[in-house]
Each structure stands twice: as C-alpha cells, then as structure tokens.
C-alpha positions in Angstrom: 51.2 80.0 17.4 53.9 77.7 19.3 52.1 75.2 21.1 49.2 73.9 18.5 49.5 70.9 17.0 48.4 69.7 13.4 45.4 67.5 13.9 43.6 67.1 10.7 44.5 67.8 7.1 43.0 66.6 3.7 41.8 68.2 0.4 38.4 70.0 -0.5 36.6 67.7 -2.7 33.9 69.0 -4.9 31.4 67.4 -2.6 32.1 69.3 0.6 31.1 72.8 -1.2 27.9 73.8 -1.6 25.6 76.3 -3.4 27.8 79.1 -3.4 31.3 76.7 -4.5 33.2 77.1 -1.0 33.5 74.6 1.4 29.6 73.8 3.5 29.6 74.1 7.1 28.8 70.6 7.7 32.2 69.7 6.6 34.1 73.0 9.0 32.4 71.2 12.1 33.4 67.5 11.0 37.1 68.8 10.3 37.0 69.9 14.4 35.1 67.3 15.4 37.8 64.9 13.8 40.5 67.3 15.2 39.3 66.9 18.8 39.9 62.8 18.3 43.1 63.4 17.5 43.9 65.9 19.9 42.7 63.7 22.8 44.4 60.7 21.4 47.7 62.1 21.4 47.4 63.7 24.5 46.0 59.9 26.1 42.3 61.0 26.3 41.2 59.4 23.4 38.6 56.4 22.4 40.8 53.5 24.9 41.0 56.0 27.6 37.2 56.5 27.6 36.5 53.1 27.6 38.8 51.9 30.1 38.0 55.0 32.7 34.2 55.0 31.1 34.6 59.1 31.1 34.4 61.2 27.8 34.4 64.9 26.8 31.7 66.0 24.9 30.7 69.1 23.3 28.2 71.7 25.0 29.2 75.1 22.7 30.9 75.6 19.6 31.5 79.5 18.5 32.7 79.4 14.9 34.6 82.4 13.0 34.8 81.8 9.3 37.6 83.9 8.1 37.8 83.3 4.3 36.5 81.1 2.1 37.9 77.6 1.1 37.4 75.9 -2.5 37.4 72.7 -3.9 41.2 71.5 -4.8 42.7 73.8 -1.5 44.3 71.8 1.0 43.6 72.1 4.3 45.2 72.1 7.4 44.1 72.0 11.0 45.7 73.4 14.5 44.4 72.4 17.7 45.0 73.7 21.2 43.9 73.5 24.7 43.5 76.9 26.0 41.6 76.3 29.2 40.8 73.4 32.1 38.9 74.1 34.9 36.7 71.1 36.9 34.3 70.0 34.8 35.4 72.3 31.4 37.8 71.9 29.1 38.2 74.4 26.0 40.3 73.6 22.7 40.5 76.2 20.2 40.8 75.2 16.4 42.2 77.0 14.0 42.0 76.1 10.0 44.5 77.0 6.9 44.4 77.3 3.4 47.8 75.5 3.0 48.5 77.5 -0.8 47.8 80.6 0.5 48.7 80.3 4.0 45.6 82.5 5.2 43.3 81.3 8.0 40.0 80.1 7.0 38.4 79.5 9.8 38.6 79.7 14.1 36.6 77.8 16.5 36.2 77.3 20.0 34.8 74.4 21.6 33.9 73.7 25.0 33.6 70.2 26.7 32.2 68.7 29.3 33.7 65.5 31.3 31.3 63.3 31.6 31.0 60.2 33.8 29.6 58.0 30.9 27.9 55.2 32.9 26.0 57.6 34.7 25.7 59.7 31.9 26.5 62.9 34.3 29.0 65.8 34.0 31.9 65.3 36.8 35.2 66.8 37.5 38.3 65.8 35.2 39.6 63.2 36.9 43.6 63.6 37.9 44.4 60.6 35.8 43.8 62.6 32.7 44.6 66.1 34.1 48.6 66.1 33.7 48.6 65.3 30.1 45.9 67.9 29.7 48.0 70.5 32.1 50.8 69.9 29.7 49.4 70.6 26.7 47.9 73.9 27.4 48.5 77.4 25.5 48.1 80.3 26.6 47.2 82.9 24.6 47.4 86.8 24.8 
C-alpha cells in the first residue's frame, strides 16, 4: 500500500522460533516496537526529539493479527504507517512480509499516547511535531 515505509528488516534466526519451529511472539512485538523507532525517527519524532521537547509516545494497545507463519532462514520485512492523529492519540499500523514468498505474516495496530515525560501525564501532540506526523499519514479504505 503506497504510503508505508520499510522500517525494519532482518532474518529469522533459530532462536526467535519456539516450540512449534515458527517465529515466537516475543520477537513479532520487538520487530514493531523496533519499527515504531524508526518510524518516529524519520518522521523527526524520534529519541533527540523526546529529549529535547521531554514528550514521547508510548504504547497503550496493541491488536496483533498473525497471518501465516514465519521460519527460521525467511527474511523479513516490515511496513509502517500512520493511519490516525487525533489530540492525545496517534495510531501506526504495521504490517510484516515473508520477503521469499511475498505473503503477509503478520498486521498490527498500535495506539500511542503523547506523553509529557516530566510530568509523566498524557497531553495533546504538540504542533511542533504534528506537521511531520500530518504528512505522513495513510489513509486507508
């Protein structure tokens, strides 16, 4: 979908699959979690931005769709969007590939909070950050 941007990819390493020989869980949420840094770093919202403004998005829900299964020696491939902005909330949906077979292996949406982290309170966006957010927005149908 036109408007995602690659923000993670690596190969599944024997150790990130578990019992049943497909990629664990743990490592699905650390592949988002790792493609939200990126996101917000190319957008200007990342690790210097927090500090500077002391205001960082965290994570309040995270819905998770696995699709198909994922095995050791696949590389993987992550796409990241915002979707939605309002106040306080911003959504991102990720979406994960299976690079050999092109299938998706997995969709996840994620919604943050802005958080004021001195105060350690949720508070609106502020502007500063809002146009490069605006920007980057897709929507969907």
């Amino acid at each position: 979908m036109t408007g995602y941007r690659e923000t993670y990819r690596r190969a599944v390493s024997a150790e990130m699959c578990g019992l049943y020989g497909h990629m664990n869980v743990q490592f699905y949420v650390a592949a988002i979690s790792d493609s939200f840094i990126s996101l917000a770093t190319e957008l200007g919202l990342g690790k210097s931005a927090a500090e500077k403004h002391r205001v960082g998005l965290i994570v309040v829900n995270m819905n998770i769709n696995y699709l198909a299964e994922v095995h050791e020696g696949r590389v993987i491939r992550m796409e990241s969007a915002i979707i939605s902005v309002e106040g306080k909330k911003l959504k991102v949906r990720h979406k994960l590939y299976d690079l050999a077979s092109g299938k998706q292996a997995m969709e996840a949406t994620v919604l943050h909070l802005c958080m004021d982290l001195d105060a350690r309170q949720s508070i609106v966006i502020p502007e500063d950050f809002m146009e490069s957010i605006q920007e980057a927005i897709v929507v969907e149908k």
